[in-house]
C-alpha positions in Angstrom: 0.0 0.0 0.0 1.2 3.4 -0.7 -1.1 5.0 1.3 0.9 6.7 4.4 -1.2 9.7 6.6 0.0 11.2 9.4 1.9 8.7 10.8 5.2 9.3 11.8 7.4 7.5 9.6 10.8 7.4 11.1 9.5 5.3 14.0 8.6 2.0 11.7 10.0 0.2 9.2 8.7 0.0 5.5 6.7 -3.8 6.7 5.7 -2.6 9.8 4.3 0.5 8.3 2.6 -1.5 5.7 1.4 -3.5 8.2 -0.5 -0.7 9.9 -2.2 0.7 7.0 -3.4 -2.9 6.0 -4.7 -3.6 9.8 -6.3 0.1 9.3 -8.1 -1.0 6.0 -8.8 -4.8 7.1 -11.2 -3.1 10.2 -12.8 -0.1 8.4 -16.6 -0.6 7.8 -18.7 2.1 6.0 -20.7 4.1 8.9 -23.4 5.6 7.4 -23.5 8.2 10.9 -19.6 8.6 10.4 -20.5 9.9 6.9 -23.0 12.0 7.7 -21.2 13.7 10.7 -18.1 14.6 8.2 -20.6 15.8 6.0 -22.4 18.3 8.5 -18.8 19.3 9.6 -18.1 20.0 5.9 -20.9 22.3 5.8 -19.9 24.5 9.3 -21.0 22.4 11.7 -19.7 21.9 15.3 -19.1 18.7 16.9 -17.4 17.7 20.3 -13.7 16.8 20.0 -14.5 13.3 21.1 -16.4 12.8 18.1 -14.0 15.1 15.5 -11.4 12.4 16.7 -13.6 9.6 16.2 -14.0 10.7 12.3 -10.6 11.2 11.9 -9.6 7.5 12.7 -13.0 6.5 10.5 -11.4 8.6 7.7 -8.0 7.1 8.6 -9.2 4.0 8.2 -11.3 5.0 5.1 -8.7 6.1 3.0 -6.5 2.7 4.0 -8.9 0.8 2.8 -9.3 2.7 -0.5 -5.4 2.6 -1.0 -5.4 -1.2 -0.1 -8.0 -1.3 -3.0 -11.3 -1.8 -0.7 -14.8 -0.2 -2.4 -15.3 2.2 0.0 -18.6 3.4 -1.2 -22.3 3.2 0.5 -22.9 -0.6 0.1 -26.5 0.8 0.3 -26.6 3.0 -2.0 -28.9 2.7 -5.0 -27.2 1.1 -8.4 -27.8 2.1 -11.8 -28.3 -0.2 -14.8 -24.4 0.0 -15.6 -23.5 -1.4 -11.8 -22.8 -4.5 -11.0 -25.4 -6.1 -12.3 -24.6 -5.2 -15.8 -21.2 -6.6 -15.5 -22.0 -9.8 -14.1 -24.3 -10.3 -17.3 -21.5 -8.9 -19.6 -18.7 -11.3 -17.7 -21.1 -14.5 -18.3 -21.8 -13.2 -21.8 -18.3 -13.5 -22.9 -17.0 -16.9 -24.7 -15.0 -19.5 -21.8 -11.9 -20.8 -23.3 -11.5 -24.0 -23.7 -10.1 -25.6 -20.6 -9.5 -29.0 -22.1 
């Protein structure tokens, strides 16, 4: 992973480092009230520190899990006709090769 935040660098080594960005990704879940607190924070509004430092490690964790190639969208969120749906048809559409 090339993903490195504000970690302080000097104190690990390049597989230890790695190794904390990939635990950071492996526990990350989407948290649809994390996402909507960064987004009323976006917008001007005021939270307690406990809870600015909660979304920082969910957004920590967030963008680990996108740099260790995680989807990191809304699993809830609606799909169009060209999600994945419409590759699954277009992957089972395609010829096999032989495997004999």
């Amino acid at each position: 992973m090339s993903y490195q935040d504000d970690l302080d660098v000097n104190g690990y080594t390049p597989a230890s480092l790695e190794q904390t960005l990939r635990s950071r990704a492996d526990v990350w879940n989407f948290d649809h009230q994390a996402e909507t607190a960064i987004s009323y924070t976006a917008q001007g509004g005021h939270v307690s520190p406990e809870m600015r430092m909660s979304m920082g490690y969910y957004q920590a964790g967030k963008k680990a899990a996108e740099a260790a190639g995680r989807d990191v969208a809304d699993p809830n969120a609606p799909q169009d006709d060209t999600g994945k749906l419409a590759a699954a048809y277009r992957a089972i559409s395609q010829p096999r090769p032989n495997s004999f």
